[in-house]
C-alpha positions as CSV (number, residue, x, y, z in Angstrom):
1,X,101.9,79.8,82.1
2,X,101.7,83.5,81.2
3,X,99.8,85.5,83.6
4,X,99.5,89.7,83.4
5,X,100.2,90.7,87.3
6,X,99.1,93.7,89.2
7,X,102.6,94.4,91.5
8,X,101.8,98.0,92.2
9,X,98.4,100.7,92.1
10,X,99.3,103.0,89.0
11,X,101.5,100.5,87.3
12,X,101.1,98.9,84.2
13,X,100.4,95.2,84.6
14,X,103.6,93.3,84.0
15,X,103.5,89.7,82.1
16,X,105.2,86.9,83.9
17,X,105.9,83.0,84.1
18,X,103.0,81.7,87.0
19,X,103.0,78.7,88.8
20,X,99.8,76.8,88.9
21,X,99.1,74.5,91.8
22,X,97.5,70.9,91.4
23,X,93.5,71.8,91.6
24,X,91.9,70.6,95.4
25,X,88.9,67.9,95.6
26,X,86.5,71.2,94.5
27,X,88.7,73.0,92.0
28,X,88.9,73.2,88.7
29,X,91.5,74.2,86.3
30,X,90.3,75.9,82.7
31,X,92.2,76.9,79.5
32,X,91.3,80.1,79.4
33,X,89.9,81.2,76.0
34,X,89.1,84.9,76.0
35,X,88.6,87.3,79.2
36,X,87.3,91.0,78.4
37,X,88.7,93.7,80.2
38,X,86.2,95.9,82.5
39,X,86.3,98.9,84.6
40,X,86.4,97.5,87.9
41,X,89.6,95.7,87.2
42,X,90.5,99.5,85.9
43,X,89.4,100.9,89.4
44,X,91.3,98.9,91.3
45,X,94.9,99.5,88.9
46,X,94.3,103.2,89.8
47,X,93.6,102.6,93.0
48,X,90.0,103.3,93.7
49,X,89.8,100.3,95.3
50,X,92.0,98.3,97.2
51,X,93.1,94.3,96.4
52,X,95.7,92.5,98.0
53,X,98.6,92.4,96.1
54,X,100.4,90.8,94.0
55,X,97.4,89.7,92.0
56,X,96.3,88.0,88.7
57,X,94.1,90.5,87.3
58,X,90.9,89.7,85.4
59,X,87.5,88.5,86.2
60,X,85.2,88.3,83.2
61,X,86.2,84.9,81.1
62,X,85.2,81.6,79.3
63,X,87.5,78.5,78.4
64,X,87.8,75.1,78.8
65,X,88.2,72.4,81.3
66,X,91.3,70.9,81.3
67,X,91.5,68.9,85.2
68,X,88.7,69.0,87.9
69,X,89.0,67.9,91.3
70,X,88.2,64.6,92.7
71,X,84.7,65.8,94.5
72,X,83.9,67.9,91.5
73,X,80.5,66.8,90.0
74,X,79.4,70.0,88.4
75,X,82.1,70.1,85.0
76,X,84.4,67.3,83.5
77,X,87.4,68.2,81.0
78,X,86.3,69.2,77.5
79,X,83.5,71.0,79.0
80,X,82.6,75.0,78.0
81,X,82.3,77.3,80.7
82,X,81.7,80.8,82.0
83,X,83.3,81.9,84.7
84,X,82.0,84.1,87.7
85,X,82.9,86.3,90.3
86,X,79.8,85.6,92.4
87,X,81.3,82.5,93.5
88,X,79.2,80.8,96.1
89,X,79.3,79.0,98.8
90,X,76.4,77.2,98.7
91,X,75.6,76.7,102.5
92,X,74.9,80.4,103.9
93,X,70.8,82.4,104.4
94,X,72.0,84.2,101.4
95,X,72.4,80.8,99.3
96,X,69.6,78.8,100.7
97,X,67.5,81.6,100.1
98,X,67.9,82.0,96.4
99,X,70.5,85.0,96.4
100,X,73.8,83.3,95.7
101,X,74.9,87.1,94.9
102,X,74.5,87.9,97.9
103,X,77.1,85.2,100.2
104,X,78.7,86.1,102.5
105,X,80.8,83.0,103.5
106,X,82.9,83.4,99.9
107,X,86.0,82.3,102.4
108,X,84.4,78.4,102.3
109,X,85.9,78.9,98.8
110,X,89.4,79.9,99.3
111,X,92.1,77.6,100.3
112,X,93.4,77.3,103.9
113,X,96.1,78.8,105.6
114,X,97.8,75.7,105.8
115,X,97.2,74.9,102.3
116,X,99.9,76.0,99.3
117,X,98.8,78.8,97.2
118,X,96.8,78.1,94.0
119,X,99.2,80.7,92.2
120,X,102.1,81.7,93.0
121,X,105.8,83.1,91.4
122,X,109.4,81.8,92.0
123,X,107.2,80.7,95.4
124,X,105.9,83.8,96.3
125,X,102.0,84.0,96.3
126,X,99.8,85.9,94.0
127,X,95.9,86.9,94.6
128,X,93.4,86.0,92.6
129,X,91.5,89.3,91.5
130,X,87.6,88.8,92.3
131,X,88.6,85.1,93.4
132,X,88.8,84.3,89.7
133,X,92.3,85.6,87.8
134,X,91.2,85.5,84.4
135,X,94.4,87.3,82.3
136,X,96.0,84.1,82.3
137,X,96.2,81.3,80.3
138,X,95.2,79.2,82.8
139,X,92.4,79.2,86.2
140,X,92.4,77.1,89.4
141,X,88.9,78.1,90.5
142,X,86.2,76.9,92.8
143,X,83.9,74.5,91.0
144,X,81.2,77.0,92.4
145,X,82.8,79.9,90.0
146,X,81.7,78.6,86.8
147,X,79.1,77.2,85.1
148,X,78.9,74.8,82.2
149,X,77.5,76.3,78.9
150,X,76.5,75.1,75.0
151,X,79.1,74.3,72.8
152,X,77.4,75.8,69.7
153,X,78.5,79.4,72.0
154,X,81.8,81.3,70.6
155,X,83.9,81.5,73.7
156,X,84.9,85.1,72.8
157,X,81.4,86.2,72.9
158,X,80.5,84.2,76.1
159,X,83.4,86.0,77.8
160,X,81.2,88.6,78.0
161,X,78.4,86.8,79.8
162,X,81.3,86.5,83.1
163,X,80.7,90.2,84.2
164,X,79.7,93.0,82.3
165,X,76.8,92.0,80.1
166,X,75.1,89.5,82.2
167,X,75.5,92.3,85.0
168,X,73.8,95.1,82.7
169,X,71.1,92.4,81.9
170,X,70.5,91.2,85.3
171,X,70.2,95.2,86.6
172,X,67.0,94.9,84.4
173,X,65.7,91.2,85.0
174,X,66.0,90.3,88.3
175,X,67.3,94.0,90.6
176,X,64.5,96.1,89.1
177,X,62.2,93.3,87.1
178,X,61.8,95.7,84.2
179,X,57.7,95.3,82.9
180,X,56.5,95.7,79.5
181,X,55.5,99.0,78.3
182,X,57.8,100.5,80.8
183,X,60.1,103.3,80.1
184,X,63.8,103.0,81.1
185,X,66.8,105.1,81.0
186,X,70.6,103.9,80.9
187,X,73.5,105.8,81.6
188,X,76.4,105.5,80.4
189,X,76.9,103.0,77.4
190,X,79.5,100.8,77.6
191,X,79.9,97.2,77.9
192,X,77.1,97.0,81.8
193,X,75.1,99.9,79.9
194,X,74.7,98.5,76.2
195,X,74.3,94.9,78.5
196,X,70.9,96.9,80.1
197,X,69.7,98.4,77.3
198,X,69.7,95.3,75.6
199,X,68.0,93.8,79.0
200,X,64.8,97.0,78.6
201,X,64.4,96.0,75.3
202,X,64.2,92.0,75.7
203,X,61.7,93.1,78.6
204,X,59.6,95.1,76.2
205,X,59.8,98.1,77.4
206,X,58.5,100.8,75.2
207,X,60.6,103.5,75.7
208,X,64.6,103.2,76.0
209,X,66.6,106.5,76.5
210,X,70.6,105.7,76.0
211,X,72.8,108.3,77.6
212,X,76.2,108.8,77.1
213,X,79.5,111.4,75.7
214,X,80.0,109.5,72.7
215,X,78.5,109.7,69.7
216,X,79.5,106.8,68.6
217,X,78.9,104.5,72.1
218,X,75.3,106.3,71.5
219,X,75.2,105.2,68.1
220,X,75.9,101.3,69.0
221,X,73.0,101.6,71.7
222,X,70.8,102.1,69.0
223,X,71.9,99.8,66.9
224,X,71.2,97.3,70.3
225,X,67.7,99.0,71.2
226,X,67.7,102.1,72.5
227,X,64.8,104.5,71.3
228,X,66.2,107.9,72.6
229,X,69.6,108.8,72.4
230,X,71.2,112.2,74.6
231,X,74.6,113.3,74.3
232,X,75.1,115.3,77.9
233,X,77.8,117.3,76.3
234,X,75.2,119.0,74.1
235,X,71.8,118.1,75.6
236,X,70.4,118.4,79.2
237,X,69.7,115.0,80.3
238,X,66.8,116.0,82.8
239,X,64.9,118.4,80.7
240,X,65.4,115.9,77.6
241,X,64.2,112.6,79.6
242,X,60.7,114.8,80.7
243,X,60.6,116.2,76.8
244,X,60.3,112.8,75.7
245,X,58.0,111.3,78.6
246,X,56.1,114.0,78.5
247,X,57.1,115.1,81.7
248,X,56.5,112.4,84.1
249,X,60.2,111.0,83.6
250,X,61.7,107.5,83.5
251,X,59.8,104.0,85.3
252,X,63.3,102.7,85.6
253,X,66.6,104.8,85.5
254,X,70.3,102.5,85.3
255,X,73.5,104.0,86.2
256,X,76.3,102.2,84.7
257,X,79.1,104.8,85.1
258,X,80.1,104.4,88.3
259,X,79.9,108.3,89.9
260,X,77.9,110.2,92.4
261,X,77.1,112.3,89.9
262,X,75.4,110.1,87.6
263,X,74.0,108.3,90.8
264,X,72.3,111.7,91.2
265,X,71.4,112.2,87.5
266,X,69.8,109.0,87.4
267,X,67.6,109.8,90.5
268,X,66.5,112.9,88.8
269,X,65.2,111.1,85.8
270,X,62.7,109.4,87.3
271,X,58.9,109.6,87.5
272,X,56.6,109.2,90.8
273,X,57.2,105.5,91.9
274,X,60.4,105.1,90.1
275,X,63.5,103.5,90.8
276,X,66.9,104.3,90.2
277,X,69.4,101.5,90.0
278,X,73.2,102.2,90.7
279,X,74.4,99.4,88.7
280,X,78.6,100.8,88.3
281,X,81.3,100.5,91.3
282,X,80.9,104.2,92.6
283,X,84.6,105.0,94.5
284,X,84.1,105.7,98.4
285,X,81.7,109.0,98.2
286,X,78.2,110.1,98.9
287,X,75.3,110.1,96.5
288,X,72.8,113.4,97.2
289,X,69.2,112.6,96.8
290,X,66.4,115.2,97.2
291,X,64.7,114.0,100.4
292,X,61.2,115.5,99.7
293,X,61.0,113.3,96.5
294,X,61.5,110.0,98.1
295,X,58.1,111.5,99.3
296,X,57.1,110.7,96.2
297,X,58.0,106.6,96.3
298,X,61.1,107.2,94.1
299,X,63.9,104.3,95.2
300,X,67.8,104.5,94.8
301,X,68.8,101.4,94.9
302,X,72.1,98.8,94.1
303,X,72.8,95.7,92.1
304,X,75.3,93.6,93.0
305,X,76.2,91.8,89.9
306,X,72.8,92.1,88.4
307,X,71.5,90.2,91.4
308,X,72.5,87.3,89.5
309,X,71.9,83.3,90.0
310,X,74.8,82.4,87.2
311,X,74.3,79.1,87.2
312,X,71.0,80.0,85.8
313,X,71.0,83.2,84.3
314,X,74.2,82.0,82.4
315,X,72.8,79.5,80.3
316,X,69.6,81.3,79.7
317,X,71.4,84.6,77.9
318,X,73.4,82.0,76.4
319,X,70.0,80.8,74.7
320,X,69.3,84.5,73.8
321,X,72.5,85.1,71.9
322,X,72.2,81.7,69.8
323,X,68.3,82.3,69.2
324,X,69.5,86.0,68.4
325,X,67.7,88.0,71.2
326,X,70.7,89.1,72.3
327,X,73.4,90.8,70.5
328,X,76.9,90.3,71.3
329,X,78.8,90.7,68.3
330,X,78.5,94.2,68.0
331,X,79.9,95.2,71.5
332,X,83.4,93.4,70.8
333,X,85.4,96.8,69.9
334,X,88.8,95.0,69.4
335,X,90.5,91.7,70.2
336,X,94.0,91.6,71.4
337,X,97.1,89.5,73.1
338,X,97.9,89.2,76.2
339,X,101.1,91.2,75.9
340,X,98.9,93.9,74.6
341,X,96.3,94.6,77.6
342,X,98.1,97.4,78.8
343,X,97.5,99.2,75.5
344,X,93.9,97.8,75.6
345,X,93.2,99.6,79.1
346,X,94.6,102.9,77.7
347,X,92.4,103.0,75.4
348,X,89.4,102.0,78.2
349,X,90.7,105.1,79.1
350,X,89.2,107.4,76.7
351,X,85.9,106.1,77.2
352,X,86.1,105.2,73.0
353,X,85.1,101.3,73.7
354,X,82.1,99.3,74.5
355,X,83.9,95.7,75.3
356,X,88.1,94.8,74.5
357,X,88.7,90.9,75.1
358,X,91.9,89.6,75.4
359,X,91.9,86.3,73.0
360,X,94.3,83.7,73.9
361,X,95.9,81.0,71.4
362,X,94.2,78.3,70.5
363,X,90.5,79.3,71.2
364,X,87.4,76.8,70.2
């Protein structure tokens, strides 16, 4: 199969003949359909992050069961699914206490030392980026890094639901449980940020301030829900979030950048009692926080993947996109080939694009 792999930090991702191994008694192998390209994969090409390498990039994908294991229970072949990189294991506190998010024995997942590789070229072995590997046209995965989803769901669109979306959605749901009548601030509007605007205004809450560069990411937001819209390259953000609260500032402020600096904006935009939640991968730094204003009860906190239960989050924004709660459509800024995701994270680049989703051939 056709894989793009990530050989070196600053590289462009080269395209290359995998091997895929037979799936264990808990794996699963799916066709992939579509996988959208994100910013964390884009962190860790330049190196903000490090991954073992070589790797299969890609984490945010849907597709199609083609083989399961012989313990496998969860999915048969023919079956739709989104994938996850909050793979589980299903027996640690974290996991018996209803934050699957959270696990912290992901290594139940992975094969043994003893065991072949699930991926590997000419037999050398290749990593699976976030455990998953989606810019490939096929997966072996852990059964526990999908979940099964309606069929009446465009697989393009539900590629979406594997990362940034569901992330942005579950920032606002279940990390900050977002109340009606509340007023919420997002920064940054791309794919997590136009995810948790979308999130405030399924919540109900009254006021939605969308904060971004780019006109045109700041148009889309309010096309999706936002209220308010501030371009910080001609508006102060602070003095414009307390112009239109009248002063008291934000219940609920997003960051969905993924820099100390909007870590810092965000905590400046809130109200007594507010919280600020870092929702984008901020590179090894320090975020700044007046300490006389925590006085005040204002939080900083993180969300680690929208403190998300997939399995059942998943199907349930699945539900909002087919009874047309949740918009999807319009955050799809291109489709492309696999040969072409180089280009595509150029343009990622320029901060011009909400969501790019590499498409593979056939897709149902």
């Amino acid at each position: 199969m056709k894989a793009a792999v990530m050989r070196a930090v600053g590289e462009p991702l080269t395209i290359e003949d995998v091997t895929l191994a037979e799936p264990g008694p808990l794996e699963v192998v799916i066709r992939v359909a579509a996988a959208g390209l994100c910013h964390s994969d884009l962190r860790y090409m330049e190196g903000s992050y490090e991954i073992p390498l070589p790797a299969i990039m890609g984490h945010e994908s849907a597709g199609v069961v083609e083989e399961v294991g012989t313990a496998i229970t969860h999915v048969v072949p023919g079956d739709h699914v989104v994938t996850s990189l909050s793979v589980f294991c299903g027996a640690c506190s974290f996991c018996l206490s209803d934050r699957p998010h959270l696990c912290h024995n992901r290594e139940a997942t992975q094969r043994g030392d003893g065991e072949p590789p699930r991926l590997s070229v000419g037999g050398e072995p290749l990593h699976q980026c976030l455990n998953l590997a989606s810019f490939a046209e096929r997966m072996l995965v852990h059964e526990n890094a999908l979940v099964k989803i309606s069929r009446k769901m465009p697989l393009d669109r539900a590629a979406l639901l594997g990362c940034g979306v569901a992330t942005g959605l579950g920032a606002v749901f279940n990390t900050a449980e977002v109340r009606h009548g509340e007023a919420v601030a997002v920064i940054g509007c791309g794919g997590v940020g136009l995810g948790a605007i979308q999130g405030a205004r399924i919540a109900g809450a009254d006021t939605i301030i969308a904060i971004d560069r780019i006109d045109e990411k700041l148009q889309l937001a309010k096309t999706l829900g936002a209220t308010h819209l501030i371009n910080t390259t001609m508006d102060d953000a602070v003095a414009r979030v307390h112009a239109i609260t009248e002063s008291f500032g934000v219940h609920h402020a997003f960051e969905a950048v993924g820099s100390t600096s909007t870590a810092e904006l965000a905590f400046a935009l809130l109200r007594r009692g507010g919280t600020a939640t870092i929702i984008g991968l901020i590179p090894a730094g320090q975020v700044r926080v007046p300490s006389d204003e925590l006085f005040w009860e204002k939080k900083l906190q993180g969300s680690v993947m929208g403190s998300n239960r997939f399995r059942i989050d998943t199907p349930r924004y699945v539900d909002m996109y087919l009874d047309g709660r949740l918009n999807l459509d319009e955050m799809v800024s291109d489709r492309l080939g696999l040969s072409e995701i180089n280009e595509g994270f150029a343009r990622m680049q320029t901060g011009q694009v909400a969501r790019e989703i590499v498409v593979f051939d056939p897709m149902e």
